[in-house]
N, C-alpha and C positions, 0 to 999 in steps of 0.2 A: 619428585617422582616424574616420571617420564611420562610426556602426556600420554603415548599409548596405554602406558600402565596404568596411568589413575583413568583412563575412558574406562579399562580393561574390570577395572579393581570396584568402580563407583556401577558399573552396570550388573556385575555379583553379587555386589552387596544390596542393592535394590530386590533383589528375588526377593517376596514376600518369603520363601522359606528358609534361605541364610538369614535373612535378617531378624525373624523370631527367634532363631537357635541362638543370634548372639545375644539377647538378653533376656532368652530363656536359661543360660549360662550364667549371665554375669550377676541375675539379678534370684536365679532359684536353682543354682546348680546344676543345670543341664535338666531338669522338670520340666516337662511340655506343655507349662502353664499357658504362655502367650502362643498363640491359634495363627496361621498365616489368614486367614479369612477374617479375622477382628482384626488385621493392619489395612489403613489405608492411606496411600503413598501421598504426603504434601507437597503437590509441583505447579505447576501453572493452572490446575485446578482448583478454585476456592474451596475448604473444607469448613462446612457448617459447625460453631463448638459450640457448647450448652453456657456460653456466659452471654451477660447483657439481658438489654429488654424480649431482643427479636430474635436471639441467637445469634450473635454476632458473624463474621465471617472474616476470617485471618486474610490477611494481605498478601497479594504474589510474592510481593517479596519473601527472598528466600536465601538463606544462610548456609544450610547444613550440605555435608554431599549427597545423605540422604536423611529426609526425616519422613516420622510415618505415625498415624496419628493411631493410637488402642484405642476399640471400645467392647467394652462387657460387662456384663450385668454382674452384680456383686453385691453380695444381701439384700439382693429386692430391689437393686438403683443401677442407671447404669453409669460406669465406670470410665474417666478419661484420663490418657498420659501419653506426651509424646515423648517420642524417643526418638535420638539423632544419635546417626551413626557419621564418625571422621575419620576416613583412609589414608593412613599416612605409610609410602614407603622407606622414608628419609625419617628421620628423627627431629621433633621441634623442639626448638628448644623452650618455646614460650605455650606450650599448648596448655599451659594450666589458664593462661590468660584468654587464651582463646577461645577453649568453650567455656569459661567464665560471661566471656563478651556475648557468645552466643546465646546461653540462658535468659540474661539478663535480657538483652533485645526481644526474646520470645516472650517474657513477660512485660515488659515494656509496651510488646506491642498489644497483645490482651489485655492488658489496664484502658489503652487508649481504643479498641475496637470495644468493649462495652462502654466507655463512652459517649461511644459514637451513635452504639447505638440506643442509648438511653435517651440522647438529645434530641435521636428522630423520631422515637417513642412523643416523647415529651411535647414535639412539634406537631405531631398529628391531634394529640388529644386537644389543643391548643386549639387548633383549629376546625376539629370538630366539636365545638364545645363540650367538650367529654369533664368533670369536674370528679375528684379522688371523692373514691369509696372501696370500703373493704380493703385487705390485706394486700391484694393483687395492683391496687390502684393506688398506692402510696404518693405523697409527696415527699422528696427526696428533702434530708439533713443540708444544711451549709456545709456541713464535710463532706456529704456526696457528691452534692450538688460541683465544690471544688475541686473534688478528686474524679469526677465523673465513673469514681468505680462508688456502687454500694454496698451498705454491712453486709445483705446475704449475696454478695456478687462472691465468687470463687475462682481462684485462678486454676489452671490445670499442669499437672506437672513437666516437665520440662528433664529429659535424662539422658544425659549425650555419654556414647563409649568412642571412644577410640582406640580402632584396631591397624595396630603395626604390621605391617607386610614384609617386614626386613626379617634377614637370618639373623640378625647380631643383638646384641641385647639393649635394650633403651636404658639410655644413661642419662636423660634428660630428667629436669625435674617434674615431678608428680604432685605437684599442690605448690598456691601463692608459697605459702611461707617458704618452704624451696628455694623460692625464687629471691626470697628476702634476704638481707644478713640484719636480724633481727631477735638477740637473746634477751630482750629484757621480758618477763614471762607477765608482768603486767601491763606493757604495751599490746601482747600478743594476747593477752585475754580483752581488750578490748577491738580487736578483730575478727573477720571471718575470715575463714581458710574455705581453699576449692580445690579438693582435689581429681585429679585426672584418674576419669575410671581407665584402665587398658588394658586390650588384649593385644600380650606378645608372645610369639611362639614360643622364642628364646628361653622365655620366664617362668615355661610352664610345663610343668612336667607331664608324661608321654600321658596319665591318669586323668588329666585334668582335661588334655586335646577331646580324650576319649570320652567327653562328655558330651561334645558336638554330638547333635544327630546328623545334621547335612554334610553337603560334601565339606564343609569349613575345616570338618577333622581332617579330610583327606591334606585341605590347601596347610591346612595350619603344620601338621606331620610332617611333610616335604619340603618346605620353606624353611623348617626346624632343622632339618639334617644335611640341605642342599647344598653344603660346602665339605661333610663327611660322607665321603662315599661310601665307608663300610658300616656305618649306622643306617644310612639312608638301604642300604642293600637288608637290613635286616628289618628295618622299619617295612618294606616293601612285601616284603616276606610274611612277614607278622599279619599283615593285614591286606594280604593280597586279595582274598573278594573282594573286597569294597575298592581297593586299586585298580584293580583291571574294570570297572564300569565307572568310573570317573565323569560326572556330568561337564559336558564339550565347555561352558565358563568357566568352570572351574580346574577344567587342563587351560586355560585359556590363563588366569589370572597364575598358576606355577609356572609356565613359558613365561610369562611379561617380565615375573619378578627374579625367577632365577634363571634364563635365559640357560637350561638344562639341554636344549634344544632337540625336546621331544617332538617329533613329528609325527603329526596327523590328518588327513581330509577333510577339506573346509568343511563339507556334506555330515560326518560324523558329529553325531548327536550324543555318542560318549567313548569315552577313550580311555584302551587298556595302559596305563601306565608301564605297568610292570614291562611288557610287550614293547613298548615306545622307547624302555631306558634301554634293553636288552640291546632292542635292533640297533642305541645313539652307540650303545658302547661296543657292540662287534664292528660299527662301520669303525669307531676310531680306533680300534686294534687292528685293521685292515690299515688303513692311511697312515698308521704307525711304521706296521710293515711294511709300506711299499715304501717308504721315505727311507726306512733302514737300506733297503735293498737298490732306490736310486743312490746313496749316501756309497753304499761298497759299489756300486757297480763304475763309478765317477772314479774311485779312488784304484781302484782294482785295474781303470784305463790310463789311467795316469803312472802305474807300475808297469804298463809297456803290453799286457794283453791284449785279443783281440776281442771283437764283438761273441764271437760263436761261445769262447772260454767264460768270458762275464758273465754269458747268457745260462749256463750251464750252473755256473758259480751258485748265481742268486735264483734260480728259478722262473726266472720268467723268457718272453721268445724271445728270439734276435731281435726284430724287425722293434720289438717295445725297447728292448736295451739300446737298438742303434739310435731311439729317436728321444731318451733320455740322453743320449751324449751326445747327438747334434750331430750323424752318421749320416741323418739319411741325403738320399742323391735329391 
């Protein structure tokens, strides 16, 4: 992906409200279960999570292009899971292993941040001669004590999509085994498989887009047809309200990736598509024309006419025709 594109692609997909709609999608059918206001964005900001002694605190370090941490109450408790979103315009070929890698390190790193913070726990009471009582004040197992996580410690889940930006269809493979050449069905039952959740335009019929509430429908519909012009002109058609107010990112990420060359005003905060293709495709039926009409007007001097006759010929003035043929004084 081109860096403009992935700046382009990774600042859209950050919007608290595209990024609930993709797995409000992926994970309940387009159900406006997940809230933009119960995500909060994991960046150079520590986010508090309810494991460990003290509540541990996840480490800057950071993997995803974007990840965003849920929370909400849920029979009476409150509820955590984070979700990682991967923008990919190109096709990977190894992405099963890759948010494999990424999961795995997110839990990795929450094993070792309760820990950590179990040992500072443990250091304080030490030193304020604090001695275990009651449930809350346990002494910790040799297996806890060596795994530094304990039996009521709990991990939080970890859900990564990745969404394809390309027109064409992913051909890459979609889970480890995929990636294996591996038929003995006994070897393979003693592994785990990972597969890649993905959203691709290509893959997904016009039903499914329409499941988006934010503009994702708009990017994902247009990015789907941006190589057929007469699907895309009826797609346009089809759903021209919500086309013509096109939120200004989200014209921002259909320019990066199909390079349609819709133009618009940096200042605009939304953009009429339909308006944008109309005005791309009259100019290039204009520059069509004139290239026709430079093309006869060349050829038509080269047959032995003068400026005044060309000029007449093809429609446009002298003084233009003489300065397409290199006439003037």
């Amino acid at each position: 992906m081109p860096l403009r594109a992935d700046a382009i692609t990774k600042d859209y997909v950050k919007d608290a409200g595209v990024f609930a709609d993709i797995f409000n999608y992926y994970i309940y059918g387009g159900r406006r279960v997940i809230l933009p206001e119960q995500l909060t964005e994991r960046d150079s900001t520590k986010i508090a999570l309810p494991y460990g002694a003290d509540g541990a605190v996840v480490p800057v370090q950071k993997f995803r292009d974007v990840q965003k941490l849920y929370a909400a109450m849920t029979d009476g408790k409150m509820e955590y899971v984070l979700y990682g979103a991967e923008n990919q315009a190109e096709i990977h070929y190894a992405m099963a292993v890759r948010n494999n890698l990424y999961d795995a390190l997110e839990y990795a790193g929450q094993v070792e941040e309760a820990a950590k913070s179990h040992r500072k726990e443990m250091k304080r009471k030490k030193e304020q001669g604090e001695t275990p009582a009651g449930e809350d004040r346990k002494t910790p197992g040799a297996g806890e004590f060596l795994s530094g996580f304990w039996a009521e410690d709990r991990l939080i889940p970890s859900i990564t999509v990745t969404i394809f930006f390309g027109s064409e269809e992913w051909d890459g493979p979609l889970s480890l085994f995929d990636m294996m050449d591996v038929s003995d069905p006994e070897v393979l039952a003693c592994m785990d498989n990972y597969h890649v959740r993905l959203i691709a335009p290509a893959q997904m019929a016009d039903e499914e887009i329409m499941k988006f509430q934010s503009s994702l429908r708009e990017v994902m519909l247009f990015i789907k047809y941006s190589k057929d012009k007469e699907n895309l002109s009826r797609v346009l058609a089809a759903n021209e309200r919500r086309f013509r107010k096109v939120e200004r990112r989200a014209a921002d990420v259909i320019e990066a990736i199909t390079n349609s060359g819709i133009k618009y005003d940096e200042e605009d905060e939304v953009v009429n598509v339909c308006q944008a293709i109309q005005e791309m495709r009259k100019e290039s039926e204009q520059d069509g024309r004139l290239m026709q009409a430079q093309e006869s007007a060349k050829k038509l001097y080269e047959m032995g006419l003068d400026a005044e006759k060309i000029a007449q010929a093809v429609g446009y003035a002298v003084e233009t025709v003489k300065g397409w043929l290199g006439l003037r004084a």
